[in-house]
C-alpha positions as CSV (number, residue, x, y, z in Angstrom):
1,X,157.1,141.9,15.4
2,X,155.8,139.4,12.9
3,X,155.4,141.9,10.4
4,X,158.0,143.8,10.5
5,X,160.2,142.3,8.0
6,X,157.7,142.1,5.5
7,X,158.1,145.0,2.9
8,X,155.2,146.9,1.7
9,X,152.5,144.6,-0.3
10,X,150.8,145.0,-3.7
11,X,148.4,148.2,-4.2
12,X,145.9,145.7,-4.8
13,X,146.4,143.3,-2.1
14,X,146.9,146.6,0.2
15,X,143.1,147.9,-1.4
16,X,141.4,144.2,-0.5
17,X,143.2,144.1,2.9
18,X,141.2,147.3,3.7
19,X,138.3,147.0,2.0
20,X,137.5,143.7,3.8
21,X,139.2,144.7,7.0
22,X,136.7,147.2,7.3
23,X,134.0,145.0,6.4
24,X,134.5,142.1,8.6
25,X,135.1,144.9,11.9
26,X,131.4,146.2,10.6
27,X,129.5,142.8,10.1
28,X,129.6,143.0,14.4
29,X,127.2,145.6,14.2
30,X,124.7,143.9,11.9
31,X,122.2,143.4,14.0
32,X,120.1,146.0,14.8
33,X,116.1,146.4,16.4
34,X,113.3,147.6,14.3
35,X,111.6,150.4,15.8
36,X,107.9,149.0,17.5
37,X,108.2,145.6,15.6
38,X,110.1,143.9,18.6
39,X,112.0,141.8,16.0
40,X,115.8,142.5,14.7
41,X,117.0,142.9,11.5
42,X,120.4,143.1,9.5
43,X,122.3,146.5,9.3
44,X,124.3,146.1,6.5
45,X,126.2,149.4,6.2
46,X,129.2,150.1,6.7
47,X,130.2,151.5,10.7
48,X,131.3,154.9,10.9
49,X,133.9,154.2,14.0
50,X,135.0,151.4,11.8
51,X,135.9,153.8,9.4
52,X,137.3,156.5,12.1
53,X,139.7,153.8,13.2
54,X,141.0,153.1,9.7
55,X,141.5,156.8,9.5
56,X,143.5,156.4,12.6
57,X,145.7,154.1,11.6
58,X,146.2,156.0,8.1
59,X,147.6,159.1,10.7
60,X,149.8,156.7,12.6
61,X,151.1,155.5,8.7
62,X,151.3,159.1,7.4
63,X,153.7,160.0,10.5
64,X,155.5,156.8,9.3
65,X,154.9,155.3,12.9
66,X,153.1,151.9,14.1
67,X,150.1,152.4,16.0
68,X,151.5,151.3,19.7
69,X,150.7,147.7,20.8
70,X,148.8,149.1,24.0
71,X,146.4,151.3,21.6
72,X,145.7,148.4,19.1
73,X,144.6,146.1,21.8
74,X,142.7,148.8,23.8
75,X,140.9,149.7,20.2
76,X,140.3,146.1,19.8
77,X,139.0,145.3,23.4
78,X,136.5,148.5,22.9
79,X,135.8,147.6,19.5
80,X,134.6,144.0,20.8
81,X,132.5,145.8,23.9
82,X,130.8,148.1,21.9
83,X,129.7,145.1,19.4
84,X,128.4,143.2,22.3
85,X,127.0,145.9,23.3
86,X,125.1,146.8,20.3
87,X,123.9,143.1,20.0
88,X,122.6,143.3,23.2
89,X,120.6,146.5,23.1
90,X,119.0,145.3,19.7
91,X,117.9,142.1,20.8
92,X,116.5,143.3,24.5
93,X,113.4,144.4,22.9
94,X,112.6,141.9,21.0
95,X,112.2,140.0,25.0
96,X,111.2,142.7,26.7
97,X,109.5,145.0,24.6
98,X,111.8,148.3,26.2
99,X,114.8,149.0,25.4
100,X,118.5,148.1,27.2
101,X,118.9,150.8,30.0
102,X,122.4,149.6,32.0
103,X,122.0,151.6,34.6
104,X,118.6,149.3,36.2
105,X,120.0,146.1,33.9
106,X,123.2,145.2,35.1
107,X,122.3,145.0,38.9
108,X,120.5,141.8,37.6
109,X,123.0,140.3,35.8
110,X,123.5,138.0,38.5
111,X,120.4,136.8,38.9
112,X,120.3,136.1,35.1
113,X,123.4,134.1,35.5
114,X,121.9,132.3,38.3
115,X,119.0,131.8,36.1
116,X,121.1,130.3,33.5
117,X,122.7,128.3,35.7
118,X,119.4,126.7,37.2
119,X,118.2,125.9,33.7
120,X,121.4,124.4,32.2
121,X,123.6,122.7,35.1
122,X,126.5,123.7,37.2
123,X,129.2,122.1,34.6
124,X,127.2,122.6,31.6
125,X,126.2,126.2,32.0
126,X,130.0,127.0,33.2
127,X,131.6,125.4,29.9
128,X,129.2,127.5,27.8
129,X,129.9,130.9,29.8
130,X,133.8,129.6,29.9
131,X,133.7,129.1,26.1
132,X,131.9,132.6,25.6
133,X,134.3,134.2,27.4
134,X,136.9,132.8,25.2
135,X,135.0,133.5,22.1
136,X,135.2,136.9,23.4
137,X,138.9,137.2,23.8
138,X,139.5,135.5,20.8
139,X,138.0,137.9,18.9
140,X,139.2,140.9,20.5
141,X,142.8,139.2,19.4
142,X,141.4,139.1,16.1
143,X,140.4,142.3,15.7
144,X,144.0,143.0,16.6
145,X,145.5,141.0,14.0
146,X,143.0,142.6,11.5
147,X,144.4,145.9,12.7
148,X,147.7,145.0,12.3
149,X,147.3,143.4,8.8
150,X,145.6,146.9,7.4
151,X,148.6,148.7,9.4
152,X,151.0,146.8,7.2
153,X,148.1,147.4,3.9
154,X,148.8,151.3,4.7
155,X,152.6,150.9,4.1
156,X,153.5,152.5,0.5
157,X,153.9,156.1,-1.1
158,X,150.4,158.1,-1.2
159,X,148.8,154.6,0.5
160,X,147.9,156.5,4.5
161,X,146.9,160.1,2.6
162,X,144.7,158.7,0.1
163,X,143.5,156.1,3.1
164,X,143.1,158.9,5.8
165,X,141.3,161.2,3.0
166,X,138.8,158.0,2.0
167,X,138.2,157.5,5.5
168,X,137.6,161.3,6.7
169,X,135.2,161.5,3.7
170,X,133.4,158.0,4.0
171,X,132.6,159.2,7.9
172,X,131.7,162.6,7.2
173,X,129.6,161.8,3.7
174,X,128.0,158.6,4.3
175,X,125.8,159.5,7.5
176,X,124.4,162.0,5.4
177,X,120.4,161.0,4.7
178,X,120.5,160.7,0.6
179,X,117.8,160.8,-1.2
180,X,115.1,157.7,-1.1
181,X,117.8,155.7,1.0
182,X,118.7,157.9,3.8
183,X,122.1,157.6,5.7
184,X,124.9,154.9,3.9
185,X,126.8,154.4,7.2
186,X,125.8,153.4,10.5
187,X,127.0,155.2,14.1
188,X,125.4,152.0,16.3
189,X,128.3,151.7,18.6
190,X,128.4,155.4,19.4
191,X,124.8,156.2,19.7
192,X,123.8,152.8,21.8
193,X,126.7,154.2,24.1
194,X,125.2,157.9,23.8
195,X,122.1,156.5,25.1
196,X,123.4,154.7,27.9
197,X,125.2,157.7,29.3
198,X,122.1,160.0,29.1
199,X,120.5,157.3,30.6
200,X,122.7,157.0,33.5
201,X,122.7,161.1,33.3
202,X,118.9,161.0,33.9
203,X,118.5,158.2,36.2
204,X,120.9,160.5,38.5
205,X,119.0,163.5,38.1
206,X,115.5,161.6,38.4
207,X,116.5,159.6,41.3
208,X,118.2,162.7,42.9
209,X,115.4,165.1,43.4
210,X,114.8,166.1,39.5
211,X,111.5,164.0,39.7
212,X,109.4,166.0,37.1
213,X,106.0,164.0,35.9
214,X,107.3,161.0,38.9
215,X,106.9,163.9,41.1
216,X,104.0,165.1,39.9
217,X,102.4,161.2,40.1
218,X,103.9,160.9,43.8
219,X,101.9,163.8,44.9
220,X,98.0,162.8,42.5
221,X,95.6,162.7,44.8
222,X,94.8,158.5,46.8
223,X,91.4,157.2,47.4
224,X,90.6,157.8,51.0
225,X,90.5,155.1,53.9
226,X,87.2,153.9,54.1
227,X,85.7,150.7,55.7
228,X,85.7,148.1,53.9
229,X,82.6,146.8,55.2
230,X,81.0,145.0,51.3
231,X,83.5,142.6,52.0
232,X,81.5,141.4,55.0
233,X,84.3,140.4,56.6
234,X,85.4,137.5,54.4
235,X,89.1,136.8,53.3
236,X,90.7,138.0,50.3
237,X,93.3,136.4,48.5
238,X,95.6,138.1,45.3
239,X,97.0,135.2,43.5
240,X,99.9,136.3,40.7
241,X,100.7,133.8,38.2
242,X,104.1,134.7,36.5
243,X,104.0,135.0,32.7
244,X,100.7,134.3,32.9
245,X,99.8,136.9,29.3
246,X,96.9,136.8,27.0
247,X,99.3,135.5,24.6
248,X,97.5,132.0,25.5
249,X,94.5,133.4,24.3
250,X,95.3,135.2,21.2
251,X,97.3,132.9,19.5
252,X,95.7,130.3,17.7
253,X,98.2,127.2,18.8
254,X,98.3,128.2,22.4
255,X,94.4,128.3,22.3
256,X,93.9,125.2,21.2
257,X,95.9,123.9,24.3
258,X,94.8,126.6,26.8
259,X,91.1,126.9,26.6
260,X,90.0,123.5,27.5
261,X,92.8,123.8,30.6
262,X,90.6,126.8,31.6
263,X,87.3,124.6,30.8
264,X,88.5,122.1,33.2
265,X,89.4,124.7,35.3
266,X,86.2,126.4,35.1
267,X,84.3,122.5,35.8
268,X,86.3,123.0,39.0
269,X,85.5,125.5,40.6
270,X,82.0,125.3,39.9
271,X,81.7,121.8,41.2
272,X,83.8,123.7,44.8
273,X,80.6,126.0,44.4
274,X,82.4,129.8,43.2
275,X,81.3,132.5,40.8
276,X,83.8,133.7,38.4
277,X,84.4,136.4,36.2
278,X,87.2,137.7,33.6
279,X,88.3,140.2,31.7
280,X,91.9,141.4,30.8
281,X,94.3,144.1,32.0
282,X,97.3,145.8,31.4
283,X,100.2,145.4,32.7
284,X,103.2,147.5,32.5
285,X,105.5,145.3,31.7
286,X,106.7,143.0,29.6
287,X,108.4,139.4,29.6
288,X,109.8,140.4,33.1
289,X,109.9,143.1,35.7
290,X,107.2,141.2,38.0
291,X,108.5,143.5,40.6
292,X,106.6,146.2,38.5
293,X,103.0,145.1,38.3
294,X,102.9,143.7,41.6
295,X,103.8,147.4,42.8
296,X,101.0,148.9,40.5
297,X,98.5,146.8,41.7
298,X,99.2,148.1,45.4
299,X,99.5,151.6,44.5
300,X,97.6,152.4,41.8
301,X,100.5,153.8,40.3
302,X,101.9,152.7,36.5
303,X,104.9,152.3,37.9
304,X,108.4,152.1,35.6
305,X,111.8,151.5,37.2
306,X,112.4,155.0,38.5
307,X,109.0,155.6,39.8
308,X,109.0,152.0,41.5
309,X,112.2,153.4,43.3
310,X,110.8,157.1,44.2
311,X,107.6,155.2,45.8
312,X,109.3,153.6,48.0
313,X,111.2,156.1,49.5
314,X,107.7,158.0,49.8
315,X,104.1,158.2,52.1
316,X,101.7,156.9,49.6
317,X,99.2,154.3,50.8
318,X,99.2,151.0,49.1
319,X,96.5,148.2,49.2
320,X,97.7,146.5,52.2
321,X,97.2,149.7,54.3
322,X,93.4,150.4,53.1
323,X,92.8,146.5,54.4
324,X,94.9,146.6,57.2
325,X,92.8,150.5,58.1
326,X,89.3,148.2,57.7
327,X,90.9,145.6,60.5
328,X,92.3,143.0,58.2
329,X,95.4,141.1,59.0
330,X,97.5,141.0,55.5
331,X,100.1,138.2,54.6
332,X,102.3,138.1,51.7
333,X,103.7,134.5,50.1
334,X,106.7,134.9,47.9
335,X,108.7,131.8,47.3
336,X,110.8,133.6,44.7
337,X,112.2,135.8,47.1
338,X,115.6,133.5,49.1
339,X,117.6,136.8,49.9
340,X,117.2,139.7,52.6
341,X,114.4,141.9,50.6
342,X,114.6,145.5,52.8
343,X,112.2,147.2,50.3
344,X,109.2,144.5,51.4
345,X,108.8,147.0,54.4
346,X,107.3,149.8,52.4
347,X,104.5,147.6,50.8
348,X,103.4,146.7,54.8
349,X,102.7,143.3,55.4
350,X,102.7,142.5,58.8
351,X,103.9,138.7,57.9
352,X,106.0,138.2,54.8
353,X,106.9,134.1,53.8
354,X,109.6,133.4,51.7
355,X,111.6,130.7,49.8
356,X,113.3,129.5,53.3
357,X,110.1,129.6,55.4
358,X,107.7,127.4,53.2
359,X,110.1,124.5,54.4
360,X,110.4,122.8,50.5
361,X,113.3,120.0,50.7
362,X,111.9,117.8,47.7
363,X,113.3,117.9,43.6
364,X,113.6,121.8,42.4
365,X,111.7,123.1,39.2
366,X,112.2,126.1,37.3
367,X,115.0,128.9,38.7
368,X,113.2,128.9,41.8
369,X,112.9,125.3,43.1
370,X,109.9,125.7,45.0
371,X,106.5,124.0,43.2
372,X,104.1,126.5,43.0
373,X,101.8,123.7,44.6
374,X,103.9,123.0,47.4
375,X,103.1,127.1,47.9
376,X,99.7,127.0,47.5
377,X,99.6,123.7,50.0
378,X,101.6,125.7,52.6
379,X,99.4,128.6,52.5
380,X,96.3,126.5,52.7
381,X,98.1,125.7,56.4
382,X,99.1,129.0,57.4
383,X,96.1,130.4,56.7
384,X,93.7,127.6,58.7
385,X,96.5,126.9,61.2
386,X,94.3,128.8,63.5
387,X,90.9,131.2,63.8
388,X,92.0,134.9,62.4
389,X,90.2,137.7,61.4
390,X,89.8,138.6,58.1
391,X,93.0,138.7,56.3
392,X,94.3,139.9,52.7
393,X,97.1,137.0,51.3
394,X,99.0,138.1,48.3
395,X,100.3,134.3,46.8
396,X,103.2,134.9,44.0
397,X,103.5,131.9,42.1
398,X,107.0,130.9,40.0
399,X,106.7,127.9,38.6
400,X,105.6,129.2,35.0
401,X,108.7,132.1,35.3
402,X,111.4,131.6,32.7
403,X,112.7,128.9,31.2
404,X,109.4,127.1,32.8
405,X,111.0,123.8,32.6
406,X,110.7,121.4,34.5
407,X,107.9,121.6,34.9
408,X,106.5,120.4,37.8
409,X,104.0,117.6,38.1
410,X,100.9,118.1,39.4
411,X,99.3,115.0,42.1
412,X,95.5,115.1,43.0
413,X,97.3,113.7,46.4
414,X,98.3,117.0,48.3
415,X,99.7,115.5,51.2
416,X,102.0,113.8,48.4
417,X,103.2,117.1,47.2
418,X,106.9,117.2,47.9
419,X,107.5,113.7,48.6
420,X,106.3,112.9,45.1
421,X,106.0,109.4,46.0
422,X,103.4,108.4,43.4
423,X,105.8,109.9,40.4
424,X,107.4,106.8,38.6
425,X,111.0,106.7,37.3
426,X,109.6,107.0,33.8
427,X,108.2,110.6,34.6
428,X,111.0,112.1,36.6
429,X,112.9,111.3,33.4
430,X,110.3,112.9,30.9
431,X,110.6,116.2,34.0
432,X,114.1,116.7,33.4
433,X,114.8,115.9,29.7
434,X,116.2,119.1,28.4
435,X,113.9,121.0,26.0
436,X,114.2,122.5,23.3
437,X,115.7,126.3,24.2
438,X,115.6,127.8,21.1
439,X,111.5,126.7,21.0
440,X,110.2,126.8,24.8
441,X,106.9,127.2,23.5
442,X,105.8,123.9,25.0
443,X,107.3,124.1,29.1
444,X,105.7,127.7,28.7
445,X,102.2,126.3,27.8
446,X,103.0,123.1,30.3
447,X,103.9,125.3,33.1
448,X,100.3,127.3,32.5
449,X,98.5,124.3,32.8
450,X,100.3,122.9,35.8
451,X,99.3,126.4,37.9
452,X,95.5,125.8,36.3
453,X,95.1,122.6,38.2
454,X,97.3,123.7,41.1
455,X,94.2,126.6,41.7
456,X,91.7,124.7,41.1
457,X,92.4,121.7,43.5
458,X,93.8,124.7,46.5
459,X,90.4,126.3,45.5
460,X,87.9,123.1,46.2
461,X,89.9,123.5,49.3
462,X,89.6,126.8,50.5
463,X,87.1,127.2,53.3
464,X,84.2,130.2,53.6
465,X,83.7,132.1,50.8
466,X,87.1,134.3,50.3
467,X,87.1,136.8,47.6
468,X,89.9,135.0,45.2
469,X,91.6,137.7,42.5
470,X,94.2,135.5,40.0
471,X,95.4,137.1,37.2
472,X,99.3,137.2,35.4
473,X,101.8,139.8,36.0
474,X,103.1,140.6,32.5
475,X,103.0,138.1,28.9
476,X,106.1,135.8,28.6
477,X,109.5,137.1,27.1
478,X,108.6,138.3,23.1
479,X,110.5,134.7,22.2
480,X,107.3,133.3,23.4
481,X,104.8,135.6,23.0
482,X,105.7,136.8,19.6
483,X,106.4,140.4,18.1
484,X,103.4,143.2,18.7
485,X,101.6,141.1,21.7
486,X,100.1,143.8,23.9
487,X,100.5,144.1,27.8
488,X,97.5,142.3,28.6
489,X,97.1,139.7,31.2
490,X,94.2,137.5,31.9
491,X,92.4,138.2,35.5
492,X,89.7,135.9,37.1
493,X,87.4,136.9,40.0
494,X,85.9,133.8,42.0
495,X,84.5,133.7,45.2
496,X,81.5,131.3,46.9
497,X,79.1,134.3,47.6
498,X,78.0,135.6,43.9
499,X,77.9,139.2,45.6
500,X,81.7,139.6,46.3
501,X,81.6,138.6,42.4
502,X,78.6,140.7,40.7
503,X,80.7,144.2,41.3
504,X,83.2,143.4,38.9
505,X,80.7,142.8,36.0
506,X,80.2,146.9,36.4
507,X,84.2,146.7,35.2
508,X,83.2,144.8,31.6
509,X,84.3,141.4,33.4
510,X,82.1,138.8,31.9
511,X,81.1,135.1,33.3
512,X,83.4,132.4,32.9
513,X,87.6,132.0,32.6
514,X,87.3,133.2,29.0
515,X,87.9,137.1,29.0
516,X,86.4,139.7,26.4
517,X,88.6,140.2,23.5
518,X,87.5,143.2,22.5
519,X,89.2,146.5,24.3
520,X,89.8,148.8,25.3
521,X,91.4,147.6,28.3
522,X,92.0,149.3,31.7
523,X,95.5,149.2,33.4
524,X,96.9,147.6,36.4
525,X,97.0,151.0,37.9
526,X,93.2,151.4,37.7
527,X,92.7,148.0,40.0
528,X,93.4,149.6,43.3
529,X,90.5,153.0,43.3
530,X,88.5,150.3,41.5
531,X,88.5,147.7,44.4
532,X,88.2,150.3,46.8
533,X,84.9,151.9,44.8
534,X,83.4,148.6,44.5
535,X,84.1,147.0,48.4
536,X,84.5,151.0,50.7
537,X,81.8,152.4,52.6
538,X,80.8,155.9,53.1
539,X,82.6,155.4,56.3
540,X,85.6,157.0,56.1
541,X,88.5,155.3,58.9
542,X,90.3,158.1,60.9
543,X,94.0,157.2,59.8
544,X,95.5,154.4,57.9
545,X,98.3,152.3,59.9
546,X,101.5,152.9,59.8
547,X,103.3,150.9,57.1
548,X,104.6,147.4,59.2
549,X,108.2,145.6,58.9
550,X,107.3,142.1,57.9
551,X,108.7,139.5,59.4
552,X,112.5,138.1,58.5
């Protein structure tokens, strides 16, 4: 081995060679969250499993033995997951407001890469993942090398006792919370690991019959099925906008760019003759997890991850059943869905469009290609293709989903949506320009705009006088939104016939695309015995349909 001719060094040298051995293998666990602030901070203390492996190696010393090659790269590769690790879990919440939980996170790893590789390129997001992966191994091999120099630092009478003793009492002591500066040392590594396994412990046990409070919430008590009969009949359309937070409204910069987008908007739909009303909501979740309030809004559940996945392995009605029970035909539009979705049966629409069904062949946008115009064009032909009754269509629009660029660009010419004939060179070049990802303050607010004048012009064009519902499904990723942003989401009521509109004023909502600021604010889950108070009859129906396979 390279060392192994090398005779024992200086006391000094051997002292430093620790010292800063241990320091350098603790500087990976400097980040670190700070509780309800959704920002990080620096850690700088020293890591207690850095200072159980130095004791480790002052044993293999004090036995006058080498640590084995096999262990010293196995400590190093663990050493080097645990950091990543650690960096990951403290900077999750800073996006997402939650913290890292691998058991429901890594399934969407891939779709993350995917994301990454939409927003970045084919060769440019594989260098950068090829070059991480190398930074990776190259510091596992240099944690190694460290290891091996303080191995060689430990050689010399009294050096692994009095190492093995300062280590031993630097791991016990230093945890310790002293006085006016609490604990000197810092377990990261072992309790971000800790966690994970009691969460996979609990997700087992929840998701495995040891429901407790999900239990309890499976079994609360639903609305009844009653007619529907305020509706009189007209359509009813439930329009998500991704990332769509009140974030836009609350900060000052965003404002300034947002509020006369949602004057113009408002100019609109006046001039197409609706009503509309605001007010905010919660959502519950943040940055992500559309999945989440789409589901709470249909069951009138605040769903998290495990209860999203208990409900849909249960009998509980959702919103589509209570329309399809007052004779409504009910149609769900979700061009971010381009793989076999199995779990769409539970939420029972009896015709479910996807990415591969809306027929887009023109220039993608955004992680999901499809324009969020080209969508609301194709369900402005699905829905007047031919005479129907009265139908529920839930629209989930993606163009303003992370990283929001491009952006697409909006044409006053629909039937020149897709083609994009009309776009000159100039703009498709402006389009695609790379942003600035460390600040994509500006696609976000872009992208928001964009869907504003996408619903206004598929509003003028709506026929009758539907009941329209548009509101966000969570506030962008915290990079965005900034620490300590609430849940809230804007929603907008609209509809030609001021009645379908005048209930919701009963809910706080006031005139206008501007919502209150003031709280407090009700939750997603309240929207569904809401509706269903404001629009149901005294007449109750016999029995809600069974819950429909959509289409494939």
């Amino acid at each position: 081995m390279f060392f192994e001719h090398l005779r024992p060094i200086h006391p000094v040298r051997a002292l430093l060679t620790l010292v800063l051995g241990t320091a350098l293998m603790s500087l990976l666990f400097l980040p670190e969250p700070v509780a309800n602030q959704n920002r990080i901070t620096l850690d700088w203390r020293p890591e207690i499993e850095v200072l159980l492996l130095v004791a480790l190696l002052a044993v293999f010393a004090a036995l006058g033995r080498r640590m084995p090659t096999w262990l010293r790269w196995t400590a190093a590769a663990l050493l080097t997951l645990g950091a990543l690790l650690h960096g990951i879990a403290a900077a999750v919440p800073s996006f997402f407001e939650r913290e890292l939980d691998l058991y429901w996170d890594l399934p969407h790893v891939p779709s993350l890469i995917g994301l990454f590789f939409a927003a970045k390129g084919s060769l440019k997001a594989s260098l950068i993942l090829l070059g991480c992966a190398v930074a990776l191994v190259a510091l596992m091999a240099a944690i190694a090398l460290l290891l091996r120099m303080m191995e060689r630092a430990l050689r010399g009478r009294g050096r692994p006792g009095t190492a093995l003793i300062a280590a031993v009492l630097a791991a016990v002591l230093l945890p310790i919370p002293w006085p006016a500066v609490g604990p000197l040392a810092s377990a990261g590594m072992s309790q971000e690991v800790g966690r994970q396994i009691g969460n996979v412990w609990f997700s087992f046990r929840v998701l495995n019959g040891g429901s407790g409070p999900y239990g309890e919430a499976l079994a609360s008590p639903e609305p009844p099925v009653r007619d529907l009969n305020k509706l009189h009949g007209h359509d009813v359309y439930l329009v998500f906008v991704e990332s769509y937070g009140t974030t836009v409204l609350d900060d000052p910069q965003f404002a300034a760019e947002i509020k006369p987008a949602l004057a113009e908007f408002e100019a609109s739909v006046e001039d197409a003759g609706y009503y509309l009303v605001s007010n905010r909501i919660d959502s519950p979740t943040f940055g992500g997890g559309s999945w989440l309030a789409h589901g709470t809004i249909a069951s009138g559940l605040k769903l998290d991850r495990f209860l999203y996945r208990l409900l849909l392995s249960s009998k509980r009605r959702t919103l589509t059943s209570y329309f399809a029970a007052s004779g409504y035909h009910t149609l769900d539009i979700m061009p971010g869905i381009k793989k076999p979705w199995p779990e769409g049966a539970f939420w029972g629409f009896e015709r479910l469009i996807t990415a591969k069904d809306l027929g887009y062949d023109g220039p993608g946008f955004g992680w999901f290609d499809v324009p969020d115009q080209w969508t609301l064009k194709k369900a402005l032909e699905v829905v007047d293709a031919e005479p129907h009754p009265p139908q529920l269509t839930q629209i989930v629009l993606v163009s303003s989903h992370t990283p929001f660029a491009p952006v697409p660009p909006y044409v006053a010419d629909w039937s020149d949506v897709g083609p994009y004939k009309e776009i000159p060179q100039e703009e498709w070049t402006r389009i695609y320009k790379d942003p600035d990802w460390w600040h994509l303050e500006a696609p976000y607010l872009q992208s928001v705009k964009y869907d504003l004048k996408a619903l206004a012009g598929w509003l003028a064009q709506l026929k009758g006088q539907p009941l329209v519902i548009i509101l966000g499904d969570h506030q962008p990723p915290g990079f965005v939104s900034g620490s300590e942003a609430p849940h809230t989401v804007p929603i907008h009521v609209l509809s030609r016939d001021e009645d379908l509109v005048l209930p919701f004023t009963s809910l706080g909502y006031v005139a206008g695309p501007i919502p209150p600021e003031a709280g407090p604010f009700k939750g997603m889950e309240s929207f569904l015995p809401d509706f269903l108070r404001l629009f149901a009859s005294g007449r109750s129906v016999a029995k809600a349909p069974d819950v429909a396979v959509p289409d494939p």
